[in-house]
N, C-alpha and C positions, 0 to 999 in steps of 0.2 A: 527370371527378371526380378532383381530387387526391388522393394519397396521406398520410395523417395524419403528422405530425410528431410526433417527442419529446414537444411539450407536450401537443399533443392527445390524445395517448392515458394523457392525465390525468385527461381530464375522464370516462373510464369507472369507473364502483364496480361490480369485478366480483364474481360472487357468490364465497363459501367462499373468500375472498382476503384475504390480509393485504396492502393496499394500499402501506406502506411499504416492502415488495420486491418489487411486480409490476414495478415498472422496469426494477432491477436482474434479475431472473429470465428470467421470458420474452419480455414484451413485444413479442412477435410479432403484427402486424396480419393476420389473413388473409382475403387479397381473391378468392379463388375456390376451387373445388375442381373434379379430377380423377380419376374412377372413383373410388379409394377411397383418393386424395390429397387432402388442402387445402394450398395455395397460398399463400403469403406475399408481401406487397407488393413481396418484394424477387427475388420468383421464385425463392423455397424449397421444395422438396415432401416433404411430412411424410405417412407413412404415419398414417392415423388408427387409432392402438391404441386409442380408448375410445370411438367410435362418437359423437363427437359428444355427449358425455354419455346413452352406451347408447342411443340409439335410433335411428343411423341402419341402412338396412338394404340398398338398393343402392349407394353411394357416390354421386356426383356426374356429372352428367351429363343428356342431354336421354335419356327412357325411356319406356313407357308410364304413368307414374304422373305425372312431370311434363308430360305431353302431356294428360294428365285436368285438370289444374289448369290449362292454358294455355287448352282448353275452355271449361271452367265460368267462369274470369273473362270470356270476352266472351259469355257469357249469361247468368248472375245473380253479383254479386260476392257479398251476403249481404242476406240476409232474414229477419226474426226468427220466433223459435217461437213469440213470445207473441202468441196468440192465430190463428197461422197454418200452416204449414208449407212446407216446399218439396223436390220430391221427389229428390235426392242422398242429404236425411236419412232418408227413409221406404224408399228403396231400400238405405244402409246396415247400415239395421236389421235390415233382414230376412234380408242376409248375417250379421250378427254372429249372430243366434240361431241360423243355422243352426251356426253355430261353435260356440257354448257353447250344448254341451246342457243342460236345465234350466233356464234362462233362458226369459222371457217379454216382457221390457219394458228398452226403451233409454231410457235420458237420458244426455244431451250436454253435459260442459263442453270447457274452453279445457284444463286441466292436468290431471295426474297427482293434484296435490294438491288442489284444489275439484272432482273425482272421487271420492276422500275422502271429502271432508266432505259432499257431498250425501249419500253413502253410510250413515254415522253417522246425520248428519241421519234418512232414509229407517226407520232400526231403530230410533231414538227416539222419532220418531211416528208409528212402527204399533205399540209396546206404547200409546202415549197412543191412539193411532185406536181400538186392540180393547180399550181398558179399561183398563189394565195399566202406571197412569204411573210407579209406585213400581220399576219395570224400568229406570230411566235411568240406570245407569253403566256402563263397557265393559270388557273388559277386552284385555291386548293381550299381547305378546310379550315379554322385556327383548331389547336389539339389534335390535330393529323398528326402520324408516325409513318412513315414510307421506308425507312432505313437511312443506314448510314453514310451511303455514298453522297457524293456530293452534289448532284441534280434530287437525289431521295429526299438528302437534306432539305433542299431548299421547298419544295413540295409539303413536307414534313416537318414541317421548322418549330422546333418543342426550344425555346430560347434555354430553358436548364440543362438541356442535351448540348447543343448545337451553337449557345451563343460562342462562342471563341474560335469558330469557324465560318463566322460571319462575312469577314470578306473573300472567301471562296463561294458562297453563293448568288444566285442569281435571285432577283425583286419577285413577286408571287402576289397574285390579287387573291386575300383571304377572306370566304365567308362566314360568321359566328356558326357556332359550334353549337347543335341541338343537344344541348345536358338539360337534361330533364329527372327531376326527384322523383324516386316511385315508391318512396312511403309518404304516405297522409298522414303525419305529425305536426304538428303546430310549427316546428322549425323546421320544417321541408322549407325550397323553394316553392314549390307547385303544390298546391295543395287542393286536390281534386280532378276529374277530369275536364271541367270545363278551361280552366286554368290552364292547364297544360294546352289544348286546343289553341286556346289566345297564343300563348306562347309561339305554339309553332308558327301557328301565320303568321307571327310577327317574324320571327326565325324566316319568315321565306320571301315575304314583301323584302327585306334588307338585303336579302340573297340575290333576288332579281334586280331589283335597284341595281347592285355590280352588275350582275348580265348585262342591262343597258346600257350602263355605260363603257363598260370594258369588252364584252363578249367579239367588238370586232379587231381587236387586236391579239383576243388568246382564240389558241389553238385547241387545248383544251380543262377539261375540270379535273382533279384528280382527287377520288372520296376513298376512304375502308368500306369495307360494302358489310352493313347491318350493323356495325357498332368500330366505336375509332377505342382500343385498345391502353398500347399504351401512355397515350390522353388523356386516360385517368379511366377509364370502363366506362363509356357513356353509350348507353344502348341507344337506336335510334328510336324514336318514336313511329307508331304507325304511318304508313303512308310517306313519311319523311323523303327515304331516297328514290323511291315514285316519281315524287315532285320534282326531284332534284332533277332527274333523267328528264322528264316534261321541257325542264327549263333549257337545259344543255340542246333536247331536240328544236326548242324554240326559237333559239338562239342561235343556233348552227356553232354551237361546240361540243366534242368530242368528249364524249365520258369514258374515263378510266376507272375500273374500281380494282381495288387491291382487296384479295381477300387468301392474300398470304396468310393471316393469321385468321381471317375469319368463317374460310370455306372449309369444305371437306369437313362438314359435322359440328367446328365448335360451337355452332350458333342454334346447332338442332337441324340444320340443312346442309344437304350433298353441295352442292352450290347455290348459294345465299342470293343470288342478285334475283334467279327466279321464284324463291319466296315472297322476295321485294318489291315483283312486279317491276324490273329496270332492267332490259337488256341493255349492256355499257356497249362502246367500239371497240374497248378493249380491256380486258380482265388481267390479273396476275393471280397466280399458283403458285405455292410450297410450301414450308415448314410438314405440313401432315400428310403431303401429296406423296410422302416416300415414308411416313409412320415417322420421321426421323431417324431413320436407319440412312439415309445418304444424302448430301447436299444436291439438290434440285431443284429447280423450279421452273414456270415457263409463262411468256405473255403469249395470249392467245388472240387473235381478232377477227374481222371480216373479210369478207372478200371485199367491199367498197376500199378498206384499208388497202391491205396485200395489192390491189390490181394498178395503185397508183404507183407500185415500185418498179413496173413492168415497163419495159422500154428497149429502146437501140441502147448499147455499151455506152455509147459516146456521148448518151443525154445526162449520165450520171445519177439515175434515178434509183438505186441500186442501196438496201440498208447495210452502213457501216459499221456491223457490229458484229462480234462472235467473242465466244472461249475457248480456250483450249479442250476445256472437256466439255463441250455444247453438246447436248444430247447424247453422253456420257451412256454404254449400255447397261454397264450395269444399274446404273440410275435408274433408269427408263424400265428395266424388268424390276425394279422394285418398287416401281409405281405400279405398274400392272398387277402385278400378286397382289398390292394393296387395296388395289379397286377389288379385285377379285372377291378377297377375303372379308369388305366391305360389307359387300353383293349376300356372301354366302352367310356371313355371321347377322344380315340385318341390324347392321351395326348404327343406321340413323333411327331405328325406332329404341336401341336400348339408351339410346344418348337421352332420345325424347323422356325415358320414364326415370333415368337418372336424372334429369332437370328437374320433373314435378317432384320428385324426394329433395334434392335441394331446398328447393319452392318451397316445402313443406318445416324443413328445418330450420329454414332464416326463420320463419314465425318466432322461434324463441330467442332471436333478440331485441324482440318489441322493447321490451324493458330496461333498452341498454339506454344509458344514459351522453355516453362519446359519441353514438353513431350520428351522422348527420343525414345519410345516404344509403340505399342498400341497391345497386345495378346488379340484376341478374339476365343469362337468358343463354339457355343452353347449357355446357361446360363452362361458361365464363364466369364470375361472381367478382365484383367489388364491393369491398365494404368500407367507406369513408367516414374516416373519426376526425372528429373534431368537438372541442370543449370551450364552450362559452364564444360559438362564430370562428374560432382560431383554430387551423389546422392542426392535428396534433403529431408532432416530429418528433420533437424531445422530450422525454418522460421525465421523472424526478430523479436527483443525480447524475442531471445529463446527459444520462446516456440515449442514444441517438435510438428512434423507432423501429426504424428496417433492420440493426444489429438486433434489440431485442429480439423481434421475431426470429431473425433467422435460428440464434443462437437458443431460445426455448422451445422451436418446433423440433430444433434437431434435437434435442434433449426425451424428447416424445416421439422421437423414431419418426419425425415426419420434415419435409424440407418443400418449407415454406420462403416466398422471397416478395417483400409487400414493392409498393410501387408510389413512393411517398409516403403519404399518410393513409393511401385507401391498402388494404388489405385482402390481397389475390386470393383465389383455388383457381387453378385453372387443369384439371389433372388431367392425366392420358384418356382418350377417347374413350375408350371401351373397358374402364375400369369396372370392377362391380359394387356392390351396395356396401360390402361389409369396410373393402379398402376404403371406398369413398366418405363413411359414415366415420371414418379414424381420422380422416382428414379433417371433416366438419369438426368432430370433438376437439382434434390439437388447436384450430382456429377457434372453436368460440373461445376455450380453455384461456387460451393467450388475451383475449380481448375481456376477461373478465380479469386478467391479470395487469393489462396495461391501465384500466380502474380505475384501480388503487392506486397506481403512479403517477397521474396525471390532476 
């Protein structure tokens, strides 16, 4: 197979890309990967600081989880759920519940974001199932990210994402958003802990305020469960989604948590809601639930959910939804290897002692002068620059922030992609100290570089 040309790597429309400087920027084809390298046509090796778009989780390479997929294709590639099953999916299943306590029932899509939306789906017709249709609206986070479909959208509604898709969505009663500063510097927000304390309860009085007025018309809440992402990295604060779930049981609406991006380890936890202290009605899985070796994911919920779909044919009580590759086996056996390989590599306590070595390294940018913000916790990290209150986007000579980065990390063998003005790592789950420690140097590197330009 030849290597793509100048032109041809035209004819890609990549996603959250301004396609009139992907040329000029990175334009890097990459034709394989190594451990917890990807590979460039040109025989470049670029440490992956963002995991593959967060979810990969052993890097690259032949392992037991790619040996489960090499498997399953030469004995069933896929076989549908409509109207059958096949047992990777049914064996899946029964690993996830034991994962998420309080959980009862799996269903199977292809993404993060038609995980969602069945989801929605699922709390909009069980208020219609049990009587209860005047229950249909949601309510959700501000700085939530759910994905890009069109119900995700509206859940999710990041106006610099989403605003020109605006009349495809539907109205969403939004709670403020717990960002909270967690350095004690003079230009913090928060500065201390008492401070932060005030903060939230004010954060949560405002939050119920909607519950009482709204909660009898939504069906239900929809949060990220332990930190909202791409929202800028705003960790939650202690206790936070505790409360949150209190209020939803309060109220009698239906808590959703997405932890598409934030289960399965990123956070330092196997499943994040039982850290939390919040069993939801209903969760969402993927991006790491398959290491990123195959598109998966799954909403999961209760039996009180599931048993209102139950009925005669004729009552219509019955959920409208599926894909073609719903429960996909090969999918499903590379979710399984993965939990497996989880299990056996004790892969949530090395995440744990990769965090405190993070932990330990941010210390040296006490002294920066841009940083406004430092959100850590787990494999996650943001670092938020801003100079003189003002975000900082544009460097000196114009050229735009997130180009720089990308274009001086790949210069240092490492491939970084910032997220406005804050400044991601998000790297493969199970990387080790030495990879991880090239990653931290390319990123301070670069912020001692941006400096100077700013």
């Amino acid at each position: 197979m030849r290597s793509p040309d100048k032109k041809d790597k035209q004819f890609v429309w990549h996603p959250y890309t301004q396609m009139k400087d992907w040329v000029q920027q990175s334009n890097k084809v990459i034709s394989k990967g190594d451990g917890f390298h990807i590979i460039d046509s040109d025989g470049n090796r670029y440490l992956d600081g963002i995991a593959s778009m967060w979810c990969n989780v052993w890097g690259h390479g032949q392992n037991e989880v790619s040996d489960a997929m090499i498997d399953q294709i030469k004995k069933l590639q896929h076989s549908t759920l409509f109207g059958l099953t096949n047992e990777p999916s049914v064996n899946l299943a029964e690993k996830l519940l034991k994962l998420a306590k309080g959980m009862d029932r799996v269903f199977y899509t292809d993404n993060g974001s038609t995980a969602i939306e069945v989801a929605l789906k699922m709390a909009l017709q069980y208020y219609a199932n049990i009587g209860k249709p005047e229950k249909n609206q949601f309510i959700s986070i501000e700085n939530g990210y759910h994905g890009d479909t069109a119900a995700a959208m509206s859940v999710g509604y990041i106006k610099k994402y989403f605003g020109a898709y605006k009349p495809l969505l539907t109205p969403v009663f939004r709670l403020p958003s717990p960002l909270f500063n967690n350095r004690s510097k003079k230009k913090s927000k928060y500065n201390g802990k008492k401070d932060s304390i005030d903060s939230l309860d004010k954060c949560i009085e405002k939050t119920e305020y909607i519950f009482k007025r709204y909660s009898k018309r939504c069906c239900a809440l929809v949060m990220e469960s332990g930190a909202q992402i791409a929202g800028g990295v705003i960790i939650y604060p202690q206790s936070y989604q505790k409360r949150i779930a209190d209020l939803c049981q309060k109220y009698e609406v239906l808590l959703i948590l997405d932890e598409i991006a934030t289960g399965f380890g990123r956070l330092g936890n196997m499943v994040e809601y039982i850290a939390q202290n919040s069993v939801p009605d209903l969760v969402c899985f993927g991006k790491a639930l398959t290491a990123g070796y195959f598109p998966l994911a799954v909403t999961l919920t209760t039996n009180k959910i599931y048993e209102s779909f139950l009925g005669e044919y004729s009552e219509n009580k019955q959920l409208y939804h599926g894909h073609t590759f719903t429960g996909n086996p090969i999918g499903c056996a590379t979710a399984i290897a993965n939990i497996g390989k989880y299990q056996s590599q004790n892969l949530i306590q090395q995440i744990r002692e990769n965090s405190k070595h993070i932990s330990n390294r941010l210390k040296e940018l006490e002294s920066s002068n841009i940083i406004a913000d430092i959100r850590h916790k787990g494999l996650l990290t943001g670092i938020e620059l801003k100079k003189n209150g003002k975000s900082i986007e544009i460097l000196k000579g114009g050229q735009r922030l997130n180009y720089f980065v990308m274009k001086e990390s790949l210069k240092r063998g490492v491939f970084l992609r910032p997220l406005g003005n804050i400044l991601m790592f998000i790297p493969p789950l199970a990387i080790n100290k030495k990879d991880l420690d090239k990653i931290i140097d390319v990123q301070f590197k670069i912020i001692e570089m941006i400096e100077s330009k700013v």
